[in-house]
VMD Tcl script that builds the backbone (N, CA, C; Angstrom):
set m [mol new atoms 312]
animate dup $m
set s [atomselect $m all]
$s set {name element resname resid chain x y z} {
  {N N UNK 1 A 0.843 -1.155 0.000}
  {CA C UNK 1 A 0.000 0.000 0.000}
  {C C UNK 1 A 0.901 1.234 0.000}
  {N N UNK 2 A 0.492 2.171 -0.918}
  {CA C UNK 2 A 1.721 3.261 -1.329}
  {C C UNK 2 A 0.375 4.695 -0.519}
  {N N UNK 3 A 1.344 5.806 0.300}
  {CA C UNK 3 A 0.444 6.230 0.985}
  {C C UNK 3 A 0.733 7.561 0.259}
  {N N UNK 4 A 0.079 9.099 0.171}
  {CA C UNK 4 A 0.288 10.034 -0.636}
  {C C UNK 4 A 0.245 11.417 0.394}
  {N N UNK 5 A 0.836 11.924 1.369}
  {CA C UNK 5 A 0.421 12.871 1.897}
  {C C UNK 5 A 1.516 14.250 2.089}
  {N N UNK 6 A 0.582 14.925 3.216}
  {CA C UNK 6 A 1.769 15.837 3.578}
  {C C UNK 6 A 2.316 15.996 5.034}
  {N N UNK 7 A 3.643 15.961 4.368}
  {CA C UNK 7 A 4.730 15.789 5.856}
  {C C UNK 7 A 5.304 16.963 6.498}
  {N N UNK 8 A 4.722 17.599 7.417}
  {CA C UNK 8 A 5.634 18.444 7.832}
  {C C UNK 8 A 5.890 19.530 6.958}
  {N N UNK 9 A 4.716 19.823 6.171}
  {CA C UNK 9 A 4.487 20.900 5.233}
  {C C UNK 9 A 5.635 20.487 3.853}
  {N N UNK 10 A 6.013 19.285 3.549}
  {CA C UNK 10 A 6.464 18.825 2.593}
  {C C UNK 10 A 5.380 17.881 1.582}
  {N N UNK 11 A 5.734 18.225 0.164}
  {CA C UNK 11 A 5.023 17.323 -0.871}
  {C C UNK 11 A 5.420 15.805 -0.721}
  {N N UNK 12 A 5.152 14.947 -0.417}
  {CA C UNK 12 A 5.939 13.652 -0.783}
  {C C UNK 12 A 4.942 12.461 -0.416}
  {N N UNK 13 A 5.477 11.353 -0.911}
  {CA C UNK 13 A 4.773 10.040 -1.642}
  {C C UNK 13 A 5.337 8.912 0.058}
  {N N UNK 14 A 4.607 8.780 0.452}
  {CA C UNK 14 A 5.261 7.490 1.685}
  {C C UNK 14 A 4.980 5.976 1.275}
  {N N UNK 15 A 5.845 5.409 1.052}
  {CA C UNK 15 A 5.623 4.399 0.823}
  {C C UNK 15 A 5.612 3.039 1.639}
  {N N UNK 16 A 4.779 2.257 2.084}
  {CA C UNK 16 A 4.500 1.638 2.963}
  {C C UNK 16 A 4.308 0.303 2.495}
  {N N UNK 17 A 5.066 -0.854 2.575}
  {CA C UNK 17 A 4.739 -1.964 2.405}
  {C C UNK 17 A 4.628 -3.139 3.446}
  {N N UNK 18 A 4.102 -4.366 3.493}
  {CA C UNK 18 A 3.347 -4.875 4.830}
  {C C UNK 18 A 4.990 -5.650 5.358}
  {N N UNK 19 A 5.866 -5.483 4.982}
  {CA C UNK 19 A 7.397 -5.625 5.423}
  {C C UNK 19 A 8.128 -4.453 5.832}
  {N N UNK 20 A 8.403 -3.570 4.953}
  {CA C UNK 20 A 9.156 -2.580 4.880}
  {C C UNK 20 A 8.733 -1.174 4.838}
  {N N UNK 21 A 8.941 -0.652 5.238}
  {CA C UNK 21 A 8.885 1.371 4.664}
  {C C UNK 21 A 9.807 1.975 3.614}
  {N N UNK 22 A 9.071 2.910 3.431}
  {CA C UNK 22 A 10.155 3.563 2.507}
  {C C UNK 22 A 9.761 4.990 1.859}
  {N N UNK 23 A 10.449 5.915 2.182}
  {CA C UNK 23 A 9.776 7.215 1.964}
  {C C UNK 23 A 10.384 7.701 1.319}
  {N N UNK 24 A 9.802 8.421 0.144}
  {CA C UNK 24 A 10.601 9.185 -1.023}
  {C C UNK 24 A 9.946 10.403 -1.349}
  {N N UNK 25 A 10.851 11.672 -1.833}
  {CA C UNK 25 A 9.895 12.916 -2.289}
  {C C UNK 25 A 10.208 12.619 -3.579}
  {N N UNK 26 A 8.367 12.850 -4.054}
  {CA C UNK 26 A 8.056 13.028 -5.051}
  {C C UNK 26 A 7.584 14.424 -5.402}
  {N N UNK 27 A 7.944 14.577 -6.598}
  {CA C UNK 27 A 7.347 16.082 -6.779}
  {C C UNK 27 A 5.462 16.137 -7.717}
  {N N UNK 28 A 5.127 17.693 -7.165}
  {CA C UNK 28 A 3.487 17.181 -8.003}
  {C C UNK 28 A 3.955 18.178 -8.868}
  {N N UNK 29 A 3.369 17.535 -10.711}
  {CA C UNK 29 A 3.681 18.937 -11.304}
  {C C UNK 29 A 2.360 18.318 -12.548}
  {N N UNK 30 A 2.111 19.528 -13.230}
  {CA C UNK 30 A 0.923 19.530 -13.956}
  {C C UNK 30 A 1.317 19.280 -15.366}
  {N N UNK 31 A 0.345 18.482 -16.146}
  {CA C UNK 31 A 0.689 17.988 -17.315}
  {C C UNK 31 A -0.586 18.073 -18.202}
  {N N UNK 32 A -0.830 19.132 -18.753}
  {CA C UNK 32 A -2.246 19.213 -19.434}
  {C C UNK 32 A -3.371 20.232 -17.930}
  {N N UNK 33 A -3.854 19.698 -18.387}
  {CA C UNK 33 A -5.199 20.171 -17.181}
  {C C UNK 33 A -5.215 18.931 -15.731}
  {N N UNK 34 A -4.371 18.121 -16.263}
  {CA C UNK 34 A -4.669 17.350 -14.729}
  {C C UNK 34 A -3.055 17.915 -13.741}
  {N N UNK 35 A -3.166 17.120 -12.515}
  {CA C UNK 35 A -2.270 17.451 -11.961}
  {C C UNK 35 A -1.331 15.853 -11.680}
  {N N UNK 36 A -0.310 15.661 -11.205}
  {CA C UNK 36 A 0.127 14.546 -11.591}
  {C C UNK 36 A 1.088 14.198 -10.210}
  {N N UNK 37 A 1.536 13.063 -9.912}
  {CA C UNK 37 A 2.602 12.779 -9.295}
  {C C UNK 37 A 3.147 11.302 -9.675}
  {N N UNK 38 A 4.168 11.504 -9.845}
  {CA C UNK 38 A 4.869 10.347 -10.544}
  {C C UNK 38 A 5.382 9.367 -9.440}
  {N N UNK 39 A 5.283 8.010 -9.568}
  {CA C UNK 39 A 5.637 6.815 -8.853}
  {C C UNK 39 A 7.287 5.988 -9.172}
  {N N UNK 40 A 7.562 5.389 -8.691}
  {CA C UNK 40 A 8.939 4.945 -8.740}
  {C C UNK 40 A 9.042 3.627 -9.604}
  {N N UNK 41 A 9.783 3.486 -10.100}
  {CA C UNK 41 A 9.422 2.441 -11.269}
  {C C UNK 41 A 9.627 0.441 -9.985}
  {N N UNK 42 A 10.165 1.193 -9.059}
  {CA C UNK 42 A 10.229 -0.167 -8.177}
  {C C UNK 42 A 8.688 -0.403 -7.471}
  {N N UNK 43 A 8.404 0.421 -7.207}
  {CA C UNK 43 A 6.876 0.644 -6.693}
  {C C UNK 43 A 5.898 -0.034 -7.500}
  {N N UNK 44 A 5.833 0.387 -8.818}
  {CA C UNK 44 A 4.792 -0.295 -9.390}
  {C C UNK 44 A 5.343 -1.355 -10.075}
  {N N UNK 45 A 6.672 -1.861 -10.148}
  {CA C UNK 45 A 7.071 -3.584 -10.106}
  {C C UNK 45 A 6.335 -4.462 -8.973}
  {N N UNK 46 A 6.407 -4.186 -8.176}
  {CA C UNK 46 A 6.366 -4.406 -6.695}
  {C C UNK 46 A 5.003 -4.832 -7.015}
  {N N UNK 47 A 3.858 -3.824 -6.909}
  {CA C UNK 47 A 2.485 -4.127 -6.666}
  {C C UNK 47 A 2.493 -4.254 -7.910}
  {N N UNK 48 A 2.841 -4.300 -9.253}
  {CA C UNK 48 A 1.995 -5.462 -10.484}
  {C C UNK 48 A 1.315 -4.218 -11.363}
  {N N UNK 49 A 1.952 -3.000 -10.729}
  {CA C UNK 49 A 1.024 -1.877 -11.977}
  {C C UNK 49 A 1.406 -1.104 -12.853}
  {N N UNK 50 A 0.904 -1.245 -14.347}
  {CA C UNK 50 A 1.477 -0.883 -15.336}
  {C C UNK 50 A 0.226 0.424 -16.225}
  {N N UNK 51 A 1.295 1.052 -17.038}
  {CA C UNK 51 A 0.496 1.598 -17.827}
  {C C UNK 51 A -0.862 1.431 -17.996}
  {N N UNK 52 A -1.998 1.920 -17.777}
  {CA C UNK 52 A -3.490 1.646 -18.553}
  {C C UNK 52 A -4.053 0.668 -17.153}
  {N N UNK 53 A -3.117 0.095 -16.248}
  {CA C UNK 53 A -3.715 -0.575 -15.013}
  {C C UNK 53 A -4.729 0.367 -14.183}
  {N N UNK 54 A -6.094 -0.312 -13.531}
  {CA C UNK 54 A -6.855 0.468 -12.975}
  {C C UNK 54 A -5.821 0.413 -11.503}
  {N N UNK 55 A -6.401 1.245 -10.703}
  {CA C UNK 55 A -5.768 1.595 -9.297}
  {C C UNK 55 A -6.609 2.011 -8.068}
  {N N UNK 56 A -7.289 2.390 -7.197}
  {CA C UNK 56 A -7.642 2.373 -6.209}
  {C C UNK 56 A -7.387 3.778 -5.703}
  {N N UNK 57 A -7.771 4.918 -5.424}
  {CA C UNK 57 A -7.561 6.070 -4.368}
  {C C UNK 57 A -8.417 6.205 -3.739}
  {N N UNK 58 A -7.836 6.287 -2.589}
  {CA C UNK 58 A -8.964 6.527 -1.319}
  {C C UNK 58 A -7.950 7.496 -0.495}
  {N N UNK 59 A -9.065 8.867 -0.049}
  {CA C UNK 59 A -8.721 9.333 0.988}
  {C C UNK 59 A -8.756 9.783 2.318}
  {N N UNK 60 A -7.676 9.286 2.883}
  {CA C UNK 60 A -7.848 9.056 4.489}
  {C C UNK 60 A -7.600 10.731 5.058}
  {N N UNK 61 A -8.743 11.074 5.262}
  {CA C UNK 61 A -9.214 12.462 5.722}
  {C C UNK 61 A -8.489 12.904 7.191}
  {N N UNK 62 A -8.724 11.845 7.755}
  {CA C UNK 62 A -7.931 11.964 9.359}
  {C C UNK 62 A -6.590 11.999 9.636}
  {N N UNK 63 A -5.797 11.415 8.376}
  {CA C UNK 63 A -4.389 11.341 8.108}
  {C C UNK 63 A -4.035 12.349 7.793}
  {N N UNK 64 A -4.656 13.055 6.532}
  {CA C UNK 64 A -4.294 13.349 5.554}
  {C C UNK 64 A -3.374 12.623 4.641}
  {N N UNK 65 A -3.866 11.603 4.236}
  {CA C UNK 65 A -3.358 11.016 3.227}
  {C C UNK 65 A -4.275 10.523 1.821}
  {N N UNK 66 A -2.970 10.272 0.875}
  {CA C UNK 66 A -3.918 9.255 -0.099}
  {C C UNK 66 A -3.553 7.996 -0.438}
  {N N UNK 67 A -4.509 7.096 -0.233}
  {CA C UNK 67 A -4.016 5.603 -0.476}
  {C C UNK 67 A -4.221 5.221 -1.790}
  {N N UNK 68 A -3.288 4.634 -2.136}
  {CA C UNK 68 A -3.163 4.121 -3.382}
  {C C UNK 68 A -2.955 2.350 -3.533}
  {N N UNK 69 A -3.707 1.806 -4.139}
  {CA C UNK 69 A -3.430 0.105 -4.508}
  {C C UNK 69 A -3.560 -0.131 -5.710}
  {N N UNK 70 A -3.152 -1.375 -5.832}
  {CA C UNK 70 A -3.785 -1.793 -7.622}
  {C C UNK 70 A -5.747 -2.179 -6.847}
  {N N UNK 71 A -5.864 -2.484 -7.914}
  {CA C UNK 71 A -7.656 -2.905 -7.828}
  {C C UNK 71 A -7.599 -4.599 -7.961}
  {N N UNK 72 A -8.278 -5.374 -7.104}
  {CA C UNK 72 A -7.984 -6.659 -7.646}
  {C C UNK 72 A -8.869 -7.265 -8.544}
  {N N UNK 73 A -8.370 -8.093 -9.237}
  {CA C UNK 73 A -9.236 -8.267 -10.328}
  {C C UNK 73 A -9.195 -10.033 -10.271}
  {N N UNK 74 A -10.207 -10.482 -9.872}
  {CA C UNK 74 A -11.071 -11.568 -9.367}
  {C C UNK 74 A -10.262 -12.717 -10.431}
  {N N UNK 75 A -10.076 -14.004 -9.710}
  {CA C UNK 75 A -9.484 -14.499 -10.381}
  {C C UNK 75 A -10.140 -15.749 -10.844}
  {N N UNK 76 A -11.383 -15.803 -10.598}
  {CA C UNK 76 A -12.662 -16.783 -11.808}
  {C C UNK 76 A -14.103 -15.757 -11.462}
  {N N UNK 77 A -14.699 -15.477 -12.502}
  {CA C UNK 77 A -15.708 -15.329 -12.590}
  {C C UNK 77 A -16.340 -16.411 -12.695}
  {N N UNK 78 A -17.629 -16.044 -11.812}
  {CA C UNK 78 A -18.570 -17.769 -12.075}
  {C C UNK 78 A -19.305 -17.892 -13.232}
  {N N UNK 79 A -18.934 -18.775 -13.882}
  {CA C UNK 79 A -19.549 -20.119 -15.404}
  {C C UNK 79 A -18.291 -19.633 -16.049}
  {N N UNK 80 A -17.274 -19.200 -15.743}
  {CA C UNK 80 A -16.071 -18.627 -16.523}
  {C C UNK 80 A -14.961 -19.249 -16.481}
  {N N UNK 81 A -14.584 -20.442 -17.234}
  {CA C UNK 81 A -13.153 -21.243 -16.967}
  {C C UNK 81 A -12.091 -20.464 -17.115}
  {N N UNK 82 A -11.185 -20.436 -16.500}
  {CA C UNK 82 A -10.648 -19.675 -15.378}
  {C C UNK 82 A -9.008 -19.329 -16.470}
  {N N UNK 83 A -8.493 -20.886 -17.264}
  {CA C UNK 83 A -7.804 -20.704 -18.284}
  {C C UNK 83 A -8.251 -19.833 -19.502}
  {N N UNK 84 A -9.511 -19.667 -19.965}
  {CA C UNK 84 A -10.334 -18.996 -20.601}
  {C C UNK 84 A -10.455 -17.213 -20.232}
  {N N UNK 85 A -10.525 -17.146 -19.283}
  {CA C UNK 85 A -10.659 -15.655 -18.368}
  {C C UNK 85 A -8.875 -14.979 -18.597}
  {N N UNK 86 A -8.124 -16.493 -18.584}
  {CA C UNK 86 A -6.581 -15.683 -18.165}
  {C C UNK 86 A -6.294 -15.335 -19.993}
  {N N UNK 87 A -6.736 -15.651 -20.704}
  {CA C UNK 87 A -6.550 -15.691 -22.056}
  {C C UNK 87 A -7.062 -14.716 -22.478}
  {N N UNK 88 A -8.109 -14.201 -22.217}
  {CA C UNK 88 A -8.760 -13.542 -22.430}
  {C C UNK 88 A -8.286 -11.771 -21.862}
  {N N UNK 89 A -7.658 -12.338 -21.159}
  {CA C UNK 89 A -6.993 -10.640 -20.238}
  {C C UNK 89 A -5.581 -10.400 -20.557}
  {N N UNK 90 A -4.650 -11.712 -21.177}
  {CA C UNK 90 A -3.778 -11.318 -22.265}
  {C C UNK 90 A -4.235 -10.631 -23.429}
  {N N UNK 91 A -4.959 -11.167 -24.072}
  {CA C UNK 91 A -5.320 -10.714 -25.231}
  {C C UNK 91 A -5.966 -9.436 -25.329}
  {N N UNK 92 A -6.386 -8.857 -24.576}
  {CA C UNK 92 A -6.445 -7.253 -24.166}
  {C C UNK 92 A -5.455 -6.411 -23.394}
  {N N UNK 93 A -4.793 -7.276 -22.820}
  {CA C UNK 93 A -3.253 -6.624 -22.558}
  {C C UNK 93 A -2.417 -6.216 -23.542}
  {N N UNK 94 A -2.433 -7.598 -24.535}
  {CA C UNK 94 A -1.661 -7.322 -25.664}
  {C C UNK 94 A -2.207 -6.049 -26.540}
  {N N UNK 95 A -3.545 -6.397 -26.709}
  {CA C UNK 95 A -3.927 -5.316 -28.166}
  {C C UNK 95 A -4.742 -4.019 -27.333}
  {N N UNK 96 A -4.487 -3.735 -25.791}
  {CA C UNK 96 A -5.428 -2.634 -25.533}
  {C C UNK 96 A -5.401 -1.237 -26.365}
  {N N UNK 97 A -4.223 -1.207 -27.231}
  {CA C UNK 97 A -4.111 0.088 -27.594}
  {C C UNK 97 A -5.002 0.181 -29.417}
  {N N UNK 98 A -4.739 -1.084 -29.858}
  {CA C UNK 98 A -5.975 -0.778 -30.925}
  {C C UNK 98 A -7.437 -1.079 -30.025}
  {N N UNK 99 A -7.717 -1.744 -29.146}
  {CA C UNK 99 A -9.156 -2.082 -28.943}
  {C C UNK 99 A -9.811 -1.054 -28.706}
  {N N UNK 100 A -8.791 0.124 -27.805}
  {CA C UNK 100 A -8.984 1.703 -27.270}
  {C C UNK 100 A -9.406 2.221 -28.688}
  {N N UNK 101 A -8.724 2.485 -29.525}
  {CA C UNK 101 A -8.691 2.959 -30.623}
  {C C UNK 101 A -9.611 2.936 -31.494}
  {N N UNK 102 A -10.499 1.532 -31.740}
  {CA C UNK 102 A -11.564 0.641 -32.287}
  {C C UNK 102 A -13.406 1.299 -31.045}
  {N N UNK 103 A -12.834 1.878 -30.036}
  {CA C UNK 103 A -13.957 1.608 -28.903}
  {C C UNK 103 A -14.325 3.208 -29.760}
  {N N UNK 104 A -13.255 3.852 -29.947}
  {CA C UNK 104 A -13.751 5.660 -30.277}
  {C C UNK 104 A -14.357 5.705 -31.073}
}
mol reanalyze $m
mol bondsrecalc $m
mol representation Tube
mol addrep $m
């Protein structure tokens, strides 16, 4: 679980895993109309998240923080053979960028 807050009137990213800690400043900077903060490329090795991956924010109001996870994504749907399901989520891994493309 990667945590997002402010420290001591500093910007930065805390990173929290169910072993270890690890705290790094990240900077927030704007890219278009959104606002952005960039993650560590070990971070999202770690938890399994890539480009176009959905993610999880929730914010912990009492902290002031923001939590960040991957989203889990169920590993049989029921009447859904399960080799069938994993095939099926390659094959949109592989081609998400024409299927995106095909959806417009």
């Amino acid at each position: 679980m990667y945590h997002v807050g402010n420290f001591a009137n500093q910007k930065m990213i805390y990173l929290q895993c169910k072993h270890a800690e690890v705290k790094l400043l990240r900077k927030v900077f704007r890219t278009g109309n959104s606002v952005v903060v960039s993650l560590p490329r070990e971070a999202l090795e770690y938890l399994n998240i890539h480009e176009g991956a959905e993610i999880e924010v929730n914010l912990d109001r009492e902290n002031r923080q923001l939590i960040i996870k991957p989203v889990e994504i169920p590993s049989a749907i029921s009447g859904v053979d399960e080799k069938f399901a994993h095939q099926v989520a390659e094959f949109i891994e592989q081609y998400r960028p024409a299927l995106e493309a095909l959806a417009r």
